[in-house]
N, C-alpha and C positions, 0 to 999 in steps of 0.2 A: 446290119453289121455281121460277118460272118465273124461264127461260134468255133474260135481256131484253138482253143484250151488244151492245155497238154506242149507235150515236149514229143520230140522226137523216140524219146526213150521209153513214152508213155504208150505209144503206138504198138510196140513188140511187142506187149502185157495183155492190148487190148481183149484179147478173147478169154483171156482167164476172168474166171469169176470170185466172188466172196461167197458166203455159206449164207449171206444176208440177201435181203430184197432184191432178187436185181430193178427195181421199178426204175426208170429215169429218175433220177433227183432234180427236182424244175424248183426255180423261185416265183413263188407268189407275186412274188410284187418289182422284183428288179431285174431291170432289163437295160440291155447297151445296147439303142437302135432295136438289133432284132431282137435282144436278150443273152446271157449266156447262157450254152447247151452243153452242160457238163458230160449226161449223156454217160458213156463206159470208160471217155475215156476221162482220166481223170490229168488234171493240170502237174505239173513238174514242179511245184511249185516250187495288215498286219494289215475326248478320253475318261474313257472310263473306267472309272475306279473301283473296283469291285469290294471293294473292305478299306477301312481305313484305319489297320491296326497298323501298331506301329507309328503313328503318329505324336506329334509332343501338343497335346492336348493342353489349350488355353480358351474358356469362353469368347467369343468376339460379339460385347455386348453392345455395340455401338449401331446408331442407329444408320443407315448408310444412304444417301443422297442418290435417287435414279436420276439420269440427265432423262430430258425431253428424248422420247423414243424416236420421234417424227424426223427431230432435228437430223438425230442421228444418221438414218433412212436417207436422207436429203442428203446428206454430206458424207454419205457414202457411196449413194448412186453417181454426184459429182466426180471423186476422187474414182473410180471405175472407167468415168467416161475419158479421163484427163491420162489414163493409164495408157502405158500398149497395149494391142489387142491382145489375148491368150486364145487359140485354139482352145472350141471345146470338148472336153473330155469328153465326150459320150457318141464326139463326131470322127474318132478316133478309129481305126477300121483296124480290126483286128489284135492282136498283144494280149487276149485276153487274163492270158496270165499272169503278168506284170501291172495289168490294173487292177485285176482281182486282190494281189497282195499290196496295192498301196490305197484301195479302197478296206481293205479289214485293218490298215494300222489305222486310217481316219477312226475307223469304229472303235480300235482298242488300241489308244497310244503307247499300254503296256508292253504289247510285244514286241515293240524296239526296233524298229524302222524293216528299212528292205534295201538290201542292196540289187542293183540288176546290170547283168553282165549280158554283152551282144554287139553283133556285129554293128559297124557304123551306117549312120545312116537310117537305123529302126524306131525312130523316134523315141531313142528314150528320154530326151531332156523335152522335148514337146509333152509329152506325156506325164511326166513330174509336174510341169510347170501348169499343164491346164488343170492340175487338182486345185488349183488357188481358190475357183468357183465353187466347191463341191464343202468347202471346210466350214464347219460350222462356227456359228459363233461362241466366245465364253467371257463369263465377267469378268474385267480388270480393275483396278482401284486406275483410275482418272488420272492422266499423267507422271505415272510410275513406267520407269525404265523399264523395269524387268518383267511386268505383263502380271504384278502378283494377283495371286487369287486372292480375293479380300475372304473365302469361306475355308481355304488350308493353309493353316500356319507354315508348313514346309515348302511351300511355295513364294511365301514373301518375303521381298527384301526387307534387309537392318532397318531400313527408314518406314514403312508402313507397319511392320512386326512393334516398333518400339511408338509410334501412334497405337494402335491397338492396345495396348498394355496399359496407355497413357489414357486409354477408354475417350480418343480422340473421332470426331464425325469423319469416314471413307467417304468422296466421292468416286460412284462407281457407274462403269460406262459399260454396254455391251459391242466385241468386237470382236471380228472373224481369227479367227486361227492364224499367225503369224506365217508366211515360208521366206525361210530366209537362205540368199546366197552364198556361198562360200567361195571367191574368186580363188584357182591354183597360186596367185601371186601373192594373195594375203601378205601381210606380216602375221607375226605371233602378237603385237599392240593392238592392229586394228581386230585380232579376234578376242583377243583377251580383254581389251581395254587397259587403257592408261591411267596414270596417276600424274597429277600436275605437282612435282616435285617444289616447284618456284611457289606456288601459292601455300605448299602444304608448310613450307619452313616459315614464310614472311606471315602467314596469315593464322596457322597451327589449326587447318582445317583440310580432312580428307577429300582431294577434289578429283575425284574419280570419273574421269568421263567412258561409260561405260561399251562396249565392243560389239560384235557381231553375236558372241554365248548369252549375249544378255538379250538382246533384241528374240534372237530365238526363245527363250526360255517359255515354257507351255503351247510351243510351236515345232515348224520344221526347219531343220537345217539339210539343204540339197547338196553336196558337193560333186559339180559334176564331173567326171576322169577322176575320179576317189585314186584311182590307181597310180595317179603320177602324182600326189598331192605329197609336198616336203612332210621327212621324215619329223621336223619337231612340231608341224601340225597335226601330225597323226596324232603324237602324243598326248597333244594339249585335247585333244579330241575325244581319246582315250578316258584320261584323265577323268572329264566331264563327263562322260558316259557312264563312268565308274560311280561315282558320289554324288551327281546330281548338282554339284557347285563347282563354280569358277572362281579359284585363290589367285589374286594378283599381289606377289610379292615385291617390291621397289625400295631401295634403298631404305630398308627398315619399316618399310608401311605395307601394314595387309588386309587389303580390301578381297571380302566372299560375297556372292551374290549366287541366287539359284540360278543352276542354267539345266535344266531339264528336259530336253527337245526329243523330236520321231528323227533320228539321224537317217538320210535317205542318200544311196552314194550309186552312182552311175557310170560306167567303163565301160572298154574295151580290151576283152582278155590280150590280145594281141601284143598289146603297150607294156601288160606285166600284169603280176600277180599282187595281191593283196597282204601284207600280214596277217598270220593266222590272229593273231590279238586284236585286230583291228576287223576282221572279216570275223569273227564271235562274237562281234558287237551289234552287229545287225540280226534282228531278227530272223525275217525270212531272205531267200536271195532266188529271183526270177531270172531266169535265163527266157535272152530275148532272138529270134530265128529273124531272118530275111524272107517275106514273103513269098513264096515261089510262084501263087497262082496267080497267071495273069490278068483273067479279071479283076481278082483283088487289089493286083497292083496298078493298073488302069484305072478301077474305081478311088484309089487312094492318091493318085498324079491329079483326079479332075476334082477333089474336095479341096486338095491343096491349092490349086487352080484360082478356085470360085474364094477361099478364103482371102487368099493375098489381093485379088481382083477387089473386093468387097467385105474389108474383116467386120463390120456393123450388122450388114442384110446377113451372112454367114450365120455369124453369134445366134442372130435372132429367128433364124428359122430351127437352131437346136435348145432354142427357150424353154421349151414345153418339157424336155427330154431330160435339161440338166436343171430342172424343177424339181422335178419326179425324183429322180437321182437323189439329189440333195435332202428330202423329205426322206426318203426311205432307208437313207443314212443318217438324219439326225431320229430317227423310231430306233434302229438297230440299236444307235447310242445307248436310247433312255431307256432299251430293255435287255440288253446287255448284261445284266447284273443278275437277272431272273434266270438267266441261261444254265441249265446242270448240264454236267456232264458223269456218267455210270464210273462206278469206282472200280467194274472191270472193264470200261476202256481205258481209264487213268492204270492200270496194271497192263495194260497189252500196251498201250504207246511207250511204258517205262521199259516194256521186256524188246519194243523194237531199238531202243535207244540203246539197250545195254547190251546186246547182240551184235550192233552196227561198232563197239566200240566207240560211243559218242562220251566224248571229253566233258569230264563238268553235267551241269543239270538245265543249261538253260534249254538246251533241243529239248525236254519235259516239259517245262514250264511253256517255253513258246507254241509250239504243237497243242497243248491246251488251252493256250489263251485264243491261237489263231481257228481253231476248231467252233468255240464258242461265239465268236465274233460272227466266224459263216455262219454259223445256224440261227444267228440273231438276223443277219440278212436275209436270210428267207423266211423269217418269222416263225421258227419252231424256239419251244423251250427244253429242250433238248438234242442233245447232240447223236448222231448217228455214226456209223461205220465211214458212209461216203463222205461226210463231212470232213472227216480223218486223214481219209486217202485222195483227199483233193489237197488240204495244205501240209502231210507231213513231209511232201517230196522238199518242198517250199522252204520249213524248218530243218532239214537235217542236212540236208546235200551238202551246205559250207561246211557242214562240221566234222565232215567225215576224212579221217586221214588218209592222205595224199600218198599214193600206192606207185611210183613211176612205170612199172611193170601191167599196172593194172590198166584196161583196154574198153572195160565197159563203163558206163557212164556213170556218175556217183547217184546221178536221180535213180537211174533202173534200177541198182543197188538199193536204194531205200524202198522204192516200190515192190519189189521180190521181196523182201524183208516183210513188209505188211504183211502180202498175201500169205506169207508162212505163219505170220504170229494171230493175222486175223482170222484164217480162213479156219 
């Protein structure tokens, strides 16, 4: 797989250096096909929980029921086979920067999804859509709507929260990472979910059939064309992003439930622009190019080729590759937490943030969480300069104010920025 990382804007920088190592920055252990070659130029550029302060701390002293693991294995290999095919991610040629940042939100669902903006046609919804295989799995309480964690109280709904309490036996199931669609037509019902108003008067019981926020909840929500998506879904979108719960209010009944998802949103600038309220909700934001070289695009016409021809033999000659993948992402996961980062890089990413005029704190907080997450991919316990200036293009570009006079690109903008504050 050619190592295409970087932006166009990333190119013009490329001979400037840092005051740091120039050594190649290589991963140990992950690789796409060839691998990624970060190399000088750096990309234009997201669960784990690193603390659990803040939390409303209740013992859960019940004892909890494993189902049969085996069964499970069985009846998910089944329910995979009976699926459409998904192109695999790793057979993906090229984009590397747009999978780079929806592979570090698998790693750290903290920093808050990715939006990616590009031309049509560059596989971004193929691309979304093959991370399905890559997502690890996490424990749910066994036939619970909303995916709760039977191990964090902020996670579970009213109905397992109030078994808990009642010091009632969870059964608990292990089960892949949810990714859930967001059709442009939606209703506000089908994402919200309903209330059965006729059962709730005759019967005086909340009958909540629960939505698309709910189904997502400790998952992903994709929305593809975020950019044309109706304005009261943006909101109720918002909303959720905001507080981590979906209120459904109905004729005097109000039903909350957590909806806590990696929000992942996919356009083409062409069609429109985004709300700046709604584009600060997404973590990082990948800007995706058109192929120019023709080999590459040759080699990407004959995978697509042999996939459609053969989506089973396809799948299974990139076996071995989205194994690997998948292993070296649930490791990042489980050492994630171990990750530092120096208190004078958390003081020069704040001095690039506050220079660039960046709104708010989140380009801080995300730029550190996404920094952390890469360095846990390559397996260091610490974070480095390069690690930095690969995703704070990633973190900051959305957030930087929209200049109409202005002629250079918001990425090169943040990168020139680094090199001043780093170098």
């Amino acid at each position: 797989m050619a190592s295409t990382l970087g932006t166009s804007s990333t190119a013009i920088l490329a001979s400037r250096s840092l005051s740091y190592p120039t050594s190649k920055p290589t991963f140990s252990s992950f690789s796409l096909t060839s691998g990624l070659n970060y190399g000088r130029r750096f990309c234009g550029g997201i669960g784990i929980i690193e603390g659990k302060k803040g939390r409303s701390q209740f013992a859960v002293t019940n004892v909890a029921t494993e189902i049969n693991s085996v069964e499970q294995a069985q009846k998910r290999a089944a329910a995979m086979e009976s699926q459409r095919p998904v192109y695999p991610f790793t057979a993906i040629v090229g984009q590397e920067e747009m999978k780079l940042c929806l592979i570090l939100n698998v790693i750290d669902p903290k920093i808050g999804g990715v939006m990616i903006m590009g031309d049509r046609g560059t596989g971004k919804s193929t691309t979304v859509r093959s991370l399905v295989d890559l997502l690890p799995e996490i424990k749910v309480v066994s036939g619970d709507p909303y995916n709760s964690d039977p191990e964090d109280p902020e996670s579970m709904g009213n109905e397992v929260r109030e078994s808990v309490m009642k010091g009632e036996e969870l059964s608990i199931v292990m089960t892949k990472i949810n990714m859930v669609d967001l059709p442009l037509g939606a209703t506000e019902d089908r994402v919200c979910g309903t209330i059965d108003i006729e059962k709730a008067l005759t019967e005086g019981v909340k009958a909540f059939e629960p939505g698309l926020l709910a189904k997502a909840n400790r998952g992903i929500l994709y929305v593809d064309e975020v950019n044309l998506l109706d304005d009261h879904l943006v909101d109720v979108l918002l909303d959720s992003a905001a507080s981590g719960w979906n209120t459904v209010e109905r004729e005097g009944i109000s039903i909350s439930h957590p909806a806590r998802f990696i929000l992942i949103g996919s356009g083409n600038p062409e069609e429109g622009e985004l709300r700046p309220q709604l584009l600060d909700r997404f973590g990082m934001h990948a800007q995706v190019g058109t192929v120019r070289d023709a080999e590459l695009r040759v080699k990407i016409v004959e995978e697509r080729a042999r996939f459609d021809r053969n989506p089973k033999e396809f799948r299974d000659s990139y076996k071995a590759e989205q194994e690997k993948l998948q292993q070296q992402i649930a490791s990042a996961r489980s050492t994630l937490s171990s990750v530092q980062i120096d208190h004078e890089l958390k003081v020069k990413i704040s001095k690039v943030c506050a220079e660039l005029n960046v709104d708010g704190l989140r380009g801080d907080i995300v730029t550190n969480r996404a920094a952390k997450a890469l360095a846990s991919l390559k397996g260091r316990d610490n974070v480095t300069p390069e690690d930095i200036a690969t995703v704070i293009p990633n973190c900051l570009r959305h957030r930087l104010r929209k200049d109409p006079l202005e002629s250079i690109d918001s990425g090169l903008l943040v990168i020139e920025k680094f090199y001043e504050v780093f170098s």
